[in-house]
C-alpha positions as CSV (number, residue, x, y, z in Angstrom):
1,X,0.0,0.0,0.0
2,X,2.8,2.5,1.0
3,X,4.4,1.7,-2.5
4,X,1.5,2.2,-4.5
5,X,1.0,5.3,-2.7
6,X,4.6,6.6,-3.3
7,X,4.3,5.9,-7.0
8,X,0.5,7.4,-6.9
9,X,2.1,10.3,-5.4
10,X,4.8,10.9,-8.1
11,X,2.4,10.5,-10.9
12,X,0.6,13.5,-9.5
13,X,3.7,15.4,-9.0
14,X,4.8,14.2,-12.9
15,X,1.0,15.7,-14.0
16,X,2.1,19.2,-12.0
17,X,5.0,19.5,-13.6
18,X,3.5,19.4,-17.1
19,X,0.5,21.5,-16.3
20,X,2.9,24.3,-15.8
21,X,1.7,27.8,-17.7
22,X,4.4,28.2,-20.1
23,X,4.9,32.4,-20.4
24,X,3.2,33.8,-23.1
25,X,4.5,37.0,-25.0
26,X,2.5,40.5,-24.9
27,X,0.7,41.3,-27.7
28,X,-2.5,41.0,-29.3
29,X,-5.0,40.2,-26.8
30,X,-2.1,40.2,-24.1
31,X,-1.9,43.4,-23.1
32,X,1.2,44.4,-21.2
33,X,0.9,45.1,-17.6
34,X,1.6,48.4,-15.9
35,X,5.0,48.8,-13.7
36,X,4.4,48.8,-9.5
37,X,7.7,48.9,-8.7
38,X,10.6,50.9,-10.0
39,X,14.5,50.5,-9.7
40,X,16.4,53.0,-11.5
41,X,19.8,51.5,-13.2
42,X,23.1,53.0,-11.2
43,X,25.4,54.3,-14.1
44,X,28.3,53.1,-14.3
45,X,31.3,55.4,-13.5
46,X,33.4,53.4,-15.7
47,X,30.6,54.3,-19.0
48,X,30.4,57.6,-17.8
49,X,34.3,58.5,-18.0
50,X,34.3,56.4,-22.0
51,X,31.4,58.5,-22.4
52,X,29.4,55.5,-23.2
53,X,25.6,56.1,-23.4
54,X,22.4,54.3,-25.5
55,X,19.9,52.2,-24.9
56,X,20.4,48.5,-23.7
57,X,17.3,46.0,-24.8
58,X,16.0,43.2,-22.6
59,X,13.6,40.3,-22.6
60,X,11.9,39.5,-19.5
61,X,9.8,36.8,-17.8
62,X,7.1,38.3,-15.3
63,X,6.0,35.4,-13.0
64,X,2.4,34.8,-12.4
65,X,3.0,37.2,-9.0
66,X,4.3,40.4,-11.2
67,X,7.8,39.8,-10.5
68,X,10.6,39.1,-13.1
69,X,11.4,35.8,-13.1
70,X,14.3,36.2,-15.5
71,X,15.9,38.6,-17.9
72,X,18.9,38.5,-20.8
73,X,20.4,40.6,-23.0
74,X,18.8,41.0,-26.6
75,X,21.0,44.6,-27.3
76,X,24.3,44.6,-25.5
77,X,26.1,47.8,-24.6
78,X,28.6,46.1,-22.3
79,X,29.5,48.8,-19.8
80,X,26.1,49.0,-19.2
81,X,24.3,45.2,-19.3
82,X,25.3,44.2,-15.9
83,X,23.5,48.1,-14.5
84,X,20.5,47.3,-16.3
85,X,20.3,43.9,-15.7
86,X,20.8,44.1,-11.6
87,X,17.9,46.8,-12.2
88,X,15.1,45.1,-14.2
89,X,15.2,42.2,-11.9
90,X,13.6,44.0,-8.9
91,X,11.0,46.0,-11.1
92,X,7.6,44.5,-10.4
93,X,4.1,44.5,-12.3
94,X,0.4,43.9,-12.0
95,X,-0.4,41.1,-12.6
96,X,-1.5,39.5,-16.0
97,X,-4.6,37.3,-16.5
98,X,-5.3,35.7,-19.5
99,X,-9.3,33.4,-20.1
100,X,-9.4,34.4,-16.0
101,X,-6.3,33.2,-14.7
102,X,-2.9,34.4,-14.0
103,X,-0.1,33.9,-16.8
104,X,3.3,34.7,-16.7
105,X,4.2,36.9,-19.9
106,X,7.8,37.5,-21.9
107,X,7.8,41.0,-22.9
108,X,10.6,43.9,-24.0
109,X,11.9,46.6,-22.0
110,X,14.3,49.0,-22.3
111,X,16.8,51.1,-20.3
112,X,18.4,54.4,-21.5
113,X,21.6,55.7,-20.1
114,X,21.9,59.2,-21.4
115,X,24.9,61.5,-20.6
116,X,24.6,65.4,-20.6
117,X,23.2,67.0,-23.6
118,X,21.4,64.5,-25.0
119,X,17.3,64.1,-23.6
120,X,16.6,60.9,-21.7
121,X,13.5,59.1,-23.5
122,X,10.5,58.5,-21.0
123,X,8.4,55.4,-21.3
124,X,5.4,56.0,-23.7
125,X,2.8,54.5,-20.9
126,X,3.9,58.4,-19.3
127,X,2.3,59.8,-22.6
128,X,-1.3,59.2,-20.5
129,X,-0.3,61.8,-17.8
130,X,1.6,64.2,-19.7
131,X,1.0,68.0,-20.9
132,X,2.5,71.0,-22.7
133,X,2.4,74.2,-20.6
134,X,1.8,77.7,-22.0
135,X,4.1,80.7,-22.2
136,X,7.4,78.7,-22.0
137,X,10.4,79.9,-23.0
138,X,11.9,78.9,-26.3
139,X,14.4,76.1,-26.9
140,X,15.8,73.3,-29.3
141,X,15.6,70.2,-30.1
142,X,17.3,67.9,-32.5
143,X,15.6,64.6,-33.2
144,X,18.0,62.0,-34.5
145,X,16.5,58.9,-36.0
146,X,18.7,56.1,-35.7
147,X,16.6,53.4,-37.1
148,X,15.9,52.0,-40.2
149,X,12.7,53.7,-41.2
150,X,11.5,56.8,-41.1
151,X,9.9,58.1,-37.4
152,X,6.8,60.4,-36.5
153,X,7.1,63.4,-34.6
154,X,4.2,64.4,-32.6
155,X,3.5,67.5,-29.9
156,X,1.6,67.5,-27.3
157,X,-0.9,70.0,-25.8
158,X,-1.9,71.5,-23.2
159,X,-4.2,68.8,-22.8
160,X,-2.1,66.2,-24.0
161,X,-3.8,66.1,-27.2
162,X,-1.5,64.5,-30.2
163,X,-0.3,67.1,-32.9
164,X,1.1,65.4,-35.7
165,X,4.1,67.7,-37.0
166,X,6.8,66.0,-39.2
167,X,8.2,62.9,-40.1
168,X,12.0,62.2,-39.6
169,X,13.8,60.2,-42.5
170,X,15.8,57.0,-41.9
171,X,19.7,58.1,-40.6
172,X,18.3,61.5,-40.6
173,X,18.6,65.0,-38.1
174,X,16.0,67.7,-37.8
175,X,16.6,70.6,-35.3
176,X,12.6,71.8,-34.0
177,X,12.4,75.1,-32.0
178,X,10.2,74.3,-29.2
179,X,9.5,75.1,-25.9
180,X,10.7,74.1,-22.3
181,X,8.5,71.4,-20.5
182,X,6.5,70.6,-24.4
183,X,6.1,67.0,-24.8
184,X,7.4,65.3,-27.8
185,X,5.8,61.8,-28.9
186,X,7.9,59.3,-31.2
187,X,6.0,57.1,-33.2
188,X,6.7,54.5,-36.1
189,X,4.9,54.3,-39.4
190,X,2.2,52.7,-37.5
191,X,1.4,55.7,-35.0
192,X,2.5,53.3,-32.1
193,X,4.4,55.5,-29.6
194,X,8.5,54.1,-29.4
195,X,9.6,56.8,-26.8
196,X,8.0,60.1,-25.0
197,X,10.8,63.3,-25.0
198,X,10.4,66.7,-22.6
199,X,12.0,70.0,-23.9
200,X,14.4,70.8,-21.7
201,X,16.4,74.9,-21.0
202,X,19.2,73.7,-22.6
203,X,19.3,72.8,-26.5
204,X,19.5,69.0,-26.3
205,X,19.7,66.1,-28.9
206,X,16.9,62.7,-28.5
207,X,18.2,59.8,-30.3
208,X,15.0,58.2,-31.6
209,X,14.2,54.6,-33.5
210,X,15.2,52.8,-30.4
211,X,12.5,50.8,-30.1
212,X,9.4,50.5,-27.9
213,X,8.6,48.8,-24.5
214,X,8.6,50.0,-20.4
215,X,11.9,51.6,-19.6
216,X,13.9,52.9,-17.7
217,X,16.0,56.9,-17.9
218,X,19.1,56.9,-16.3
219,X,21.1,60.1,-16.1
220,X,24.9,60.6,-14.0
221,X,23.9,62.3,-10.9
């Protein structure tokens, strides 16, 4: 009896096992949860002196609990992986459902380490909250695309109403006089926001095609 138990019992652990939920990615009817918890990447001292700066690309597993199970690398800048790595594993996230019941989910995020001069892109779930003041002063931006395709500019209003304004040619500049505080919207040929940039006193540069996904800004303090 105690060995037919035994063996009863691992059957049922063997039938666990392969009932796991395998993660599913976001997209389509998996819409990507909303960030509870954030850890903002340390920059490097090392990156800062080689003046190393750009966006670093990861894929992570959210658990069924809303924390990251696992991340890697899927765009390496190397003085900055391990910084962005240590931080994405502590972020946190609602919780994703799917027919009902909790799912884990793969999805994309980013982490931008930008050095003086150059704007820090926000995450494009900020877009929501965000609006241009009146009577700012005047200032400049210069949107750089560095992706393969050409990238939509948009402005937003002071009720953080969309204003499409121009489009940005593949491996292309264009220097916009704006205003300090105006919100700038990046978008790709399919109006999907890729990154969210604030006018700042200072003429600045925002690198732009660098993809979509929750992210982090990290700037030398």
């Amino acid at each position: 009896m105690r060995r037919f138990a035994c063996v009863l019992a691992l059957a049922f652990a063997a039938v666990s096992v392969g009932a796991q939920v395998q993660p599913v990615r976001v997209g389509g009817q998996v819409a990507p949860p909303r960030k509870i918890k954030d850890v903002r990447p340390i920059y490097p001292a090392i990156a800062q002196s080689a003046r190393v700066q750009g966006v670093v690309i990861i894929e992570a597993t959210i658990g069924v609990d809303g924390h990251v199970q696992d991340a890697k690398i899927l765009r390496s800048i190397p003085l900055l992986d391990a910084a962005a790595l240590e931080a994405v594993r502590q972020w946190e996230f609602t919780v994703t459902t799917l027919n009902g019941a909790p799912v884990p989910i793969i999805m994309t995020v980013t982490v931008n380490f930008a050095l003086e001069g150059d704007l820090p892109a926000r995450s494009c779930e900020d877009e929501r909250s965000m609006r241009s003041p009146d009577g700012a002063a005047a200032t400049t931006v210069s949107f750089v695309n560095q992706a393969n395709a050409p990238m939509k500019l948009y402005w937003l209003d002071a009720a953080g109403v969309r204003h499409a304004f121009q489009t940005v040619e593949a491996h292309s500049m264009v220097s916009q006089t704006t205003f300090v505080g105006h919100t700038w919207v990046v978008a790709d040929a399919k109006d999907e926001c890729t990154a969210v940039y604030v006018a700042t006193a200072r003429p600045a540069r925002a690198l732009i095609g660098l993809g979509a996904g929750f992210g982090a800004v990290v700037s030398p303090r």
